[in-house]
C-alpha positions in Angstrom: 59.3 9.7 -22.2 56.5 11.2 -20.8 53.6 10.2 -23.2 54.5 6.6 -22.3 54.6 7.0 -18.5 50.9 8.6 -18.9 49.9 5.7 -21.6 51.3 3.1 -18.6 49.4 5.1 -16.0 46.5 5.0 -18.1 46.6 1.3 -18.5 47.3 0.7 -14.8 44.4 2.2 -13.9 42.0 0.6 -16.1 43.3 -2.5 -15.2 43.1 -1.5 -11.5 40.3 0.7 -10.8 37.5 -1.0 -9.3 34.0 -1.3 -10.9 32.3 0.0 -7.3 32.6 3.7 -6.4 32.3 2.8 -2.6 35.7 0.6 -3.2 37.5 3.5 -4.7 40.2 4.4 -2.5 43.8 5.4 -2.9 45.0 2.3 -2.1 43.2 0.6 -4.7 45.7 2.2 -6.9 48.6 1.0 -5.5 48.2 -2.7 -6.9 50.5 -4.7 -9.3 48.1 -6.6 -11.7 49.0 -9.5 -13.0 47.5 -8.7 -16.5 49.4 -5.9 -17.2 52.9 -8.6 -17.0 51.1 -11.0 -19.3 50.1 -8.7 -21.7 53.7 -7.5 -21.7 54.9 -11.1 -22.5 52.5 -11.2 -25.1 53.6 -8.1 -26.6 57.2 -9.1 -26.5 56.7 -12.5 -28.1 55.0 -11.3 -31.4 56.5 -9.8 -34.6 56.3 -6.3 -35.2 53.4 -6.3 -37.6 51.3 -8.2 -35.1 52.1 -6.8 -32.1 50.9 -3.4 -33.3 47.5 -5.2 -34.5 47.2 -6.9 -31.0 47.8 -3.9 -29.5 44.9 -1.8 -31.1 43.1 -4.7 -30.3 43.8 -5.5 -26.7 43.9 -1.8 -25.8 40.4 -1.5 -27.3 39.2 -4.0 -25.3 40.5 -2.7 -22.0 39.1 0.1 -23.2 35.5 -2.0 -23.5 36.1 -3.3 -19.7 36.4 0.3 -18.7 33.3 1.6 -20.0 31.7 -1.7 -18.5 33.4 -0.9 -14.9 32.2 2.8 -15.5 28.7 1.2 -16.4 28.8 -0.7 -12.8 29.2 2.3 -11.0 26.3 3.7 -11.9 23.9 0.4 -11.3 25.6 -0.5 -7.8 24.9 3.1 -7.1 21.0 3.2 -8.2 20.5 -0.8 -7.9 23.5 -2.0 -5.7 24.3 -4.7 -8.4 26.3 -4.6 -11.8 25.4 -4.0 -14.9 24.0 -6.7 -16.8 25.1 -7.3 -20.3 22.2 -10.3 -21.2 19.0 -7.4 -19.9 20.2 -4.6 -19.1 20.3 -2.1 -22.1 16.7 -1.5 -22.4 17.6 0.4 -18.8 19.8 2.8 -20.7 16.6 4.5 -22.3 14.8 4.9 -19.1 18.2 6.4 -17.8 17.7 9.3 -20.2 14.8 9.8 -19.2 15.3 10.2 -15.5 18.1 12.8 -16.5 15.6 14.8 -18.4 12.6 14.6 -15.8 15.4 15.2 -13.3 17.8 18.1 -15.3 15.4 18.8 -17.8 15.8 18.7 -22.0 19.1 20.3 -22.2 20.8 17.9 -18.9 19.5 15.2 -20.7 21.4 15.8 -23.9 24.1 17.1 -22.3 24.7 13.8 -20.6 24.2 11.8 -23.3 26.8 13.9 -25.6 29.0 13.4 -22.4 28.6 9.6 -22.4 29.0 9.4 -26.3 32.3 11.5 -25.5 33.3 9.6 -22.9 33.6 6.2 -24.3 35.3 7.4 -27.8 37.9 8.7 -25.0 38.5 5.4 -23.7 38.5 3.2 -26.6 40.6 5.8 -28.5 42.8 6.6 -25.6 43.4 2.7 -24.3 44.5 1.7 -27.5 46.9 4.1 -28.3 48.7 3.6 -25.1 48.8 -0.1 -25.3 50.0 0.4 -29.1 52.8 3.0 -27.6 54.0 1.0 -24.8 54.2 -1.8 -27.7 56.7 0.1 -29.7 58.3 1.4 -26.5 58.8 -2.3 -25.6 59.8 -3.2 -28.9 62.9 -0.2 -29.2 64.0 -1.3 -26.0 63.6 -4.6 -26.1 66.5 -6.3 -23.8 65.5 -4.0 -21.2 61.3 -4.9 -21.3 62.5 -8.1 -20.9 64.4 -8.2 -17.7 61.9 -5.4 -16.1 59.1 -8.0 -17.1 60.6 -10.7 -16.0 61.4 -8.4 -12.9 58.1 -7.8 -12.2 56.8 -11.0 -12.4 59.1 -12.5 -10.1 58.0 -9.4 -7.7 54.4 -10.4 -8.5 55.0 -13.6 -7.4 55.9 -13.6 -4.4 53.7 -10.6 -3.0 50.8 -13.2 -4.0 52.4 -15.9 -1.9 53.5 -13.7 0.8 50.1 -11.3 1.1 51.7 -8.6 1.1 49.4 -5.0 1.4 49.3 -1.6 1.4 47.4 0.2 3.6 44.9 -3.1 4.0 44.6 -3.5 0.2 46.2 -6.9 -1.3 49.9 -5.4 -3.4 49.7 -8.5 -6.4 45.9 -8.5 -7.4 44.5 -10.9 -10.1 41.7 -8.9 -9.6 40.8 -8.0 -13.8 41.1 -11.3 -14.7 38.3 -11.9 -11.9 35.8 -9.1 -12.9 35.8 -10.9 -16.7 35.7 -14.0 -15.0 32.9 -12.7 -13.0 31.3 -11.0 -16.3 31.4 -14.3 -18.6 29.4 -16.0 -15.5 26.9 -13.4 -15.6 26.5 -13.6 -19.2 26.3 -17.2 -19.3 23.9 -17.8 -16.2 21.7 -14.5 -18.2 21.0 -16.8 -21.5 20.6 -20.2 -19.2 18.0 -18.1 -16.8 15.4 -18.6 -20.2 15.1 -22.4 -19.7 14.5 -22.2 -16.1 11.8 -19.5 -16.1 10.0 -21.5 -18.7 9.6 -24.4 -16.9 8.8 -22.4 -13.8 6.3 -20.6 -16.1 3.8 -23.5 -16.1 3.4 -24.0 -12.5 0.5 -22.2 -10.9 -1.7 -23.9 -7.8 -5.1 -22.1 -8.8 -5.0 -22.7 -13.0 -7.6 -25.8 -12.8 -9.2 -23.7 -10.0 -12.9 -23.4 -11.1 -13.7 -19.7 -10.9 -16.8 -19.4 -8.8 -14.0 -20.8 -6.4 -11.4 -18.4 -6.3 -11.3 -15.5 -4.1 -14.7 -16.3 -2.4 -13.9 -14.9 0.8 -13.2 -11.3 -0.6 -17.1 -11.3 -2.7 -18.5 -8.1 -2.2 -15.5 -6.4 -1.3 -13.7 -3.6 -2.9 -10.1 -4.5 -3.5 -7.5 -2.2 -3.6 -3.7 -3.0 -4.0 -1.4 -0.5 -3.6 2.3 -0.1 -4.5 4.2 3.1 -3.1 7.2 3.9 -5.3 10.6 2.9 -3.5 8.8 2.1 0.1 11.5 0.5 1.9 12.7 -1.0 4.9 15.4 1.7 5.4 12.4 4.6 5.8 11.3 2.4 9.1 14.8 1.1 10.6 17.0 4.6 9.1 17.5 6.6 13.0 17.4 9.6 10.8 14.1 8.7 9.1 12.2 6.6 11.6 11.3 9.3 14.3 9.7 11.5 11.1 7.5 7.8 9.8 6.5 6.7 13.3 4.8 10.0 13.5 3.3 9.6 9.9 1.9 6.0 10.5 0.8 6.6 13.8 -1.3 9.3 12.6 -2.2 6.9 9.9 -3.5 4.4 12.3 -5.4 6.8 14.3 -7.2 8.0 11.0 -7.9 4.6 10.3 -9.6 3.8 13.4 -11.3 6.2 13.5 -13.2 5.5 10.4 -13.5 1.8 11.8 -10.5 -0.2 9.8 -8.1 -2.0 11.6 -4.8 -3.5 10.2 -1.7 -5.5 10.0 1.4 -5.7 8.7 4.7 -7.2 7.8 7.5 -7.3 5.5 8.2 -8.9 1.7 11.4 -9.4 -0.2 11.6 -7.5 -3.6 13.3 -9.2 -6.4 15.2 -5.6 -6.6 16.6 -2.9 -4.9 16.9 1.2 -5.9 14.3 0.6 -9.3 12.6 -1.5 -11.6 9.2 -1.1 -9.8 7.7 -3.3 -12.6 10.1 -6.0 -11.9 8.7 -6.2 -8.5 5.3 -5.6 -9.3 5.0 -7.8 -11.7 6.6 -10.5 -9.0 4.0 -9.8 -6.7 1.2 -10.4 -8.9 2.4 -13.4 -10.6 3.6 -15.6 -7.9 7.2 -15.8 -9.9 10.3 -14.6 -9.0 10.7 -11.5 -12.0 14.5 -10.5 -11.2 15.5 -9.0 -15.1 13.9 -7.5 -18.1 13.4 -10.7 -19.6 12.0 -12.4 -17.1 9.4 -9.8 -17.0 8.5 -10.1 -21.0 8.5 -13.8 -21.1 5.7 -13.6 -18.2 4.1 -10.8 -19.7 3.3 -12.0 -22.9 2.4 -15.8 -21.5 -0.8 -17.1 -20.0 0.2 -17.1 -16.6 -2.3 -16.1 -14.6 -2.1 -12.7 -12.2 -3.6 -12.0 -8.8 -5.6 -9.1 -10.6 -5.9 -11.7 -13.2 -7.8 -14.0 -11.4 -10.1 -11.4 -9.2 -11.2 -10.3 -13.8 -11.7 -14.2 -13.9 -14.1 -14.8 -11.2 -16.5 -12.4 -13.2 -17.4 -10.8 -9.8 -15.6 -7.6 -9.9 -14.7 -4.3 -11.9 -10.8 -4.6 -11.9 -8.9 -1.1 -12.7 -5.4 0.1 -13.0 -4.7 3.8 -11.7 -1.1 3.7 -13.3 0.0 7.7 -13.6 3.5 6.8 -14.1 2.4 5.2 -17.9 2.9 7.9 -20.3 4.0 6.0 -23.4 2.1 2.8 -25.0 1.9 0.0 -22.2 0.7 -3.6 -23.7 1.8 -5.0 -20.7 -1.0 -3.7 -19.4 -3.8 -6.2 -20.4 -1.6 -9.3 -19.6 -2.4 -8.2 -16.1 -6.3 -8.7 -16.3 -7.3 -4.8 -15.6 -10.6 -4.2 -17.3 -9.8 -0.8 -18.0 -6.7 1.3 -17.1 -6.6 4.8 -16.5 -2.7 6.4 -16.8 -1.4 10.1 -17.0 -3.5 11.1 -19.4 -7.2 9.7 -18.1 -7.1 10.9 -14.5 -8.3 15.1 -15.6 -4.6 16.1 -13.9 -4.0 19.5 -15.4 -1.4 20.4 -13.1 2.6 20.2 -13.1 4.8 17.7 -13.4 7.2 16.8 -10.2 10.1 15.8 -11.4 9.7 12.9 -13.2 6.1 11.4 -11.6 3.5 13.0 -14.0 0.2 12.7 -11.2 0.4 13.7 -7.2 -0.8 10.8 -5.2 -3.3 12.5 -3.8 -4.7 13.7 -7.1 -4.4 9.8 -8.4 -6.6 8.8 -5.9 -8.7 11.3 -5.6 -9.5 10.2 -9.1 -10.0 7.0 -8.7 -13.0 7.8 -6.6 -14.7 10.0 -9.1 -13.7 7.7 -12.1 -14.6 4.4 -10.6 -14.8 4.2 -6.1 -17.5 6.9 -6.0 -20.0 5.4 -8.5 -23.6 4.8 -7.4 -25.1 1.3 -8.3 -21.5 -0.2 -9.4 -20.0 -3.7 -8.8 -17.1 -4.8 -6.6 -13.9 -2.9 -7.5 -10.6 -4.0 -7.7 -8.0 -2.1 -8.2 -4.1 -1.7 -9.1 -3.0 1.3 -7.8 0.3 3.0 -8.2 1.1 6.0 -5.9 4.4 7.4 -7.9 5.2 10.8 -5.2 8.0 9.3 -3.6 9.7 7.8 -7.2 13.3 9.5 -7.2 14.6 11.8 -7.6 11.8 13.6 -4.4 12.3 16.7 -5.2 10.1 18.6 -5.8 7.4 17.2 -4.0 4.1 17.7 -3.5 2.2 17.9 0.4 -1.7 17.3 0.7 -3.8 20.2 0.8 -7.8 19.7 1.4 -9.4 17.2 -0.8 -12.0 20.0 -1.5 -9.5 22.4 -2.8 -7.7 19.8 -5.6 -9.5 20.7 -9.0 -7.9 20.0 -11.8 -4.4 19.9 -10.2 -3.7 23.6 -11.3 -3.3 24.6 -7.4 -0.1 22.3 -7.7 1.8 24.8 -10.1 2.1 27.0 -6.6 3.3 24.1 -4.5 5.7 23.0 -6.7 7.4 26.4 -6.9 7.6 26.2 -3.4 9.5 23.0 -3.6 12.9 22.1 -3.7 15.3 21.6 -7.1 16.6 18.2 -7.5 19.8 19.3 -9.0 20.6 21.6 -5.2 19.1 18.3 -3.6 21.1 15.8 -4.7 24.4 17.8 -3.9 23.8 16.5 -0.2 22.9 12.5 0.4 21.9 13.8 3.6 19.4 16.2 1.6 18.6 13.2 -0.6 17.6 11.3 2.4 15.1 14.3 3.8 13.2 14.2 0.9 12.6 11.0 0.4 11.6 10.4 3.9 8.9 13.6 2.8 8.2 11.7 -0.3 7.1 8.7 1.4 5.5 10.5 4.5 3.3 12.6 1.5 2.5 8.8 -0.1 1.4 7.7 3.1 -0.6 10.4 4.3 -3.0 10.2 1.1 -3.6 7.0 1.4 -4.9 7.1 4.4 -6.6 10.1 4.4 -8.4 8.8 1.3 -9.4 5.4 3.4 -10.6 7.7 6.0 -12.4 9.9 3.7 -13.8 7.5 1.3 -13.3 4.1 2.7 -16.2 2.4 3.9 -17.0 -1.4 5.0 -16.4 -3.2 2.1 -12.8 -1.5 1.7 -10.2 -3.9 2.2 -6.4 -2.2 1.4 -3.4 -4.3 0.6 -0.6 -1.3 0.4 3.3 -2.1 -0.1 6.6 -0.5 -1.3 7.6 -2.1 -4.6 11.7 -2.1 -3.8 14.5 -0.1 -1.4 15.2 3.2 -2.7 18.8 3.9 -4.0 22.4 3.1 -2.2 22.7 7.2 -1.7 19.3 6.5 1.2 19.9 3.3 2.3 24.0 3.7 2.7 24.9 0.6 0.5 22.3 -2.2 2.5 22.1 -5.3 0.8 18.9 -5.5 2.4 15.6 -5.7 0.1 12.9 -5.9 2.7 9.7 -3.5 2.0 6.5 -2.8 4.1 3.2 -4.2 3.4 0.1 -3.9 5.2 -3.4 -5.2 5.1 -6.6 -2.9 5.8 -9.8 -3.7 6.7 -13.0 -2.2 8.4 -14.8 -6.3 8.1 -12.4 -7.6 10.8 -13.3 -11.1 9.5 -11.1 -9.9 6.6 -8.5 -9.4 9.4 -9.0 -13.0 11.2 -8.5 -14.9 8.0 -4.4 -14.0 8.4 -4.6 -14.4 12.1 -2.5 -17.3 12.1 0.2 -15.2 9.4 2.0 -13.2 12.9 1.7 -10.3 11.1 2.1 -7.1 13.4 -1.4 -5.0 14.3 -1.1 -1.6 12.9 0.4 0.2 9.8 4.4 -0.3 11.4 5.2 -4.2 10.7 7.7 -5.0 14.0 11.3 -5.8 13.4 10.7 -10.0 14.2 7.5 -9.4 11.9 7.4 -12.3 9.3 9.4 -11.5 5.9 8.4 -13.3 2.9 9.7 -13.4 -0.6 7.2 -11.2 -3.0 6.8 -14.1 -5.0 4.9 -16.1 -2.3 2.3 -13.6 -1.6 -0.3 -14.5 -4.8 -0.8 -17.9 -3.6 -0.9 -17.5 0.0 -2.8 -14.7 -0.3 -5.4 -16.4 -2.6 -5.3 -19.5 -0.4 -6.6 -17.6 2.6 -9.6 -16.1 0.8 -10.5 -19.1 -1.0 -13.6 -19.3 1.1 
């Protein structure tokens, strides 16, 4: 009697339990579904031999839907949105990985044996008790009847009534909607092809004769900038924003000191928590990259870049500083980078921190001696990707004096001196700390570097490539991110006068936001001449 109240429980729950971890209350529990009566009448209406087959094969599917609802916990928690079956599983490898760069080697296989344990659970276990509560049903047959037919009736008429428990709806329908929900997101996955492709082909500056493009920027050194996970919520957060007002106003005072001036305002990443490429790749396309294979159709097409088109005009050096890159990255010349320098070409000899392989500082410091600092050179411009403040922020490194940064040994010390991820992320309000340190360190290299290097052909686009994850920003739906132009020409400056962009590195609230899609042609349309 006892295994088959546990194998009901079990199925109850499954059936039940939301896919969102923020949604998991005890009163989610306390719900009659609606598929748990209908696969009793199912059960009921077959012959023996089949009804044990459909069991095994129902319960294994439940099974399927739990892993799947387990699977959506995890992404609402890093990218506040579900798992997606069509793009999604290339994400599972780069999971791993942030579990080894985060818990090193041995957490990493641990979790993995875990998750490998985990689902032969839940298969095995959800089909053994849907295949025991089938011959339970079948020994006492007269009585599953009526207590079905019981139970429906009572299912009934809490729907029509409304009837809840502690605020949460008694008769809930609410499996049937999650596959509902999951079929829709399949089918709108493999339709998304068609309408990328035809989306593909439209660009405003293909016929664009080169020695036309960009001719407001000639003679200008070029630099864009992503900061890893720069989001709204380090500005607008009351816990954060104190800490980054002091950071960017000492930013802005460095900068005008050196003679730059600058404005800023807000885009709309295409996600939220990771997938930097996703967003990067939006940004310099001019298309809207929201999944994986959004991002390899564009990738490996002709459509032009904004980096793309500065390697087209034939008037500047373009370079990629890219120290996150430490496996083979093709992607790489679809994006019009002359030459790209990752983890391995920037001289770092120094620790890892956590999982980003090169301190900003270092990675730019580099990019001076490699490329910036050359006598006699042409124009530069540049893809740069500051990776500090990519999660997990702990450890992380502070600046130190440029004079003093070597080979990146002296950060062996300074990252003893840090904090472990795996204390950290016992405490969201930890979590939040250091990535508010993460981003303050991101920011303060940057413009240190402008200050200490910049001079008056420097113009500086800098932005954060998404929101960080739910655990920082509390669950926001929001996916605003910072971005500010830099400038010491100020006609650089007056050619986005009419844009209401906000002087100074903190974009206002009522600043403009606009979608990181629409930032390569407007962007290219101002400079044209």
């Amino acid at each position: 009697m006892g295994t088959s109240v546990l194998a009901g429980a079990l199925l109850v729950v499954a059936l039940v339990v939301p896919d969102r971890l923020d949604r998991m209350t005890f009163q989610s529990f306390l719900r009659l579904p609606v598929e748990l009566i209908v696969l009793a009448v199912v059960l009921l209406a077959l012959p023996s031999r089949a009804r044990r087959v459909t069991a095994v094969v129902l319960g294994a599917f439940v099974g399927l839907s739990t892993v799947l609802k387990c699977l959506d916990m995890g992404f609402y928690e890093t990218l506040a949105r579900p798992f997606d079956l069509v793009f999604d599983w290339v994400l599972l490898s780069d999971a791993a990985d942030w579990m080894k760069d985060s818990f090193g080697h041995t957490g990493e296989v641990l979790a993995i044996i875990g998750v490998i344990v985990l689902l032969i659970a839940v298969l095995a276990g959800s089909a053994l008790a849907m295949v025991r509560l089938a011959d339970v049903m079948a020994r006492h047959r007269p009585m599953a009847v009526r207590t079905t037919l019981v139970l429906g009736v009572a299912w009934i008429m809490c729907f029509t009534l409304s009837v809840q428990v502690g605020g949460v709806t008694l008769a809930t329908k609410g499996y049937s909607q999650f596959l509902t929900n999951r079929v829709k997101y399949v089918r709108d996955g493999l339709g998304d092809a068609d309408v990328f492709k035809k989306q593909l082909t439209v660009d405003a500056f293909a016929k664009t004769p080169p020695n036309q493009l960009l001719t407001g920027l000639r003679g200008k050194d070029v630099l864009f900038t992503f900061i890893e996970s720069y989001g709204r919520v380090a500005l607008d957060d009351p816990t954060m924003a104190p800490e980054m007002d002091k950071t960017l106003t000492a930013g802005d005072a460095r900068l005008k000191a050196a003679g730059f001036s600058s404005r800023s305002a807000w885009l709309r990443s295409p996600v939220t928590g990771a997938g930097s490429w996703l967003a990067h790749s939006t940004f310099l396309s001019g298309l809207w990259i929201k999944n994986q294979q959004r991002y390899r159709t564009v990738t490996t097409s002709t459509r032009a870049t904004l980096t793309s088109y500065f390697q087209k005009t034939g008037a500047w050096r373009t370079v990629g500083i890219v120290p996150g890159v430490r496996k083979s990255w093709p992607e790489g010349k679809y994006f019009g980078l002359d030459n790209i320098y990752d983890s391995t070409h920037l001289g770092y000899n120094g620790p890892y921190f956590s999982w980003t392989p090169v301190p900003d500082q270092f990675s730019l410091e580099s990019f001076e001696k490699l490329e910036y600092g050359k006598k006699n050179r042409d124009p530069i411009m540049a893809e740069i990707i500051l990776a500090s403040s990519h999660n997990p922020w702990s450890p992380i490194a502070h600046t130190i004096p440029w004079n003093q940064l070597g080979d990146g040994t002296i950060f062996n010390q300074i990252k003893k001196e840090g904090t472990n991820p795996t204390e950290v992320w016992k405490s969201a309000k930890r979590v939040r700390t250091e990535y508010r340190k993460a981003i303050q360190y991101s920011v303060d290299s940057l413009t240190q570097w402008v200050q200490r290097y910049g001079n008056k052909n420097t113009v500086l686009v800098f932005l954060g490539d998404h929101q960080p994850v739910p655990t920082v920003t509390g669950g926001t739906t929001d996916r605003d991110v910072p971005i500010t132009i830099v400038a010491h020409d100020p006609k650089v400056l007056d050619k986005i006068s009419s844009w209401g962009w906000t002087d100074g590195l903190k974009p206002a609230d009522s600043a403009p936001v606009l979608g990181m899609d629409k930032f390569r042609d407007r962007f290219m349309t101002a400079y044209a001449k």
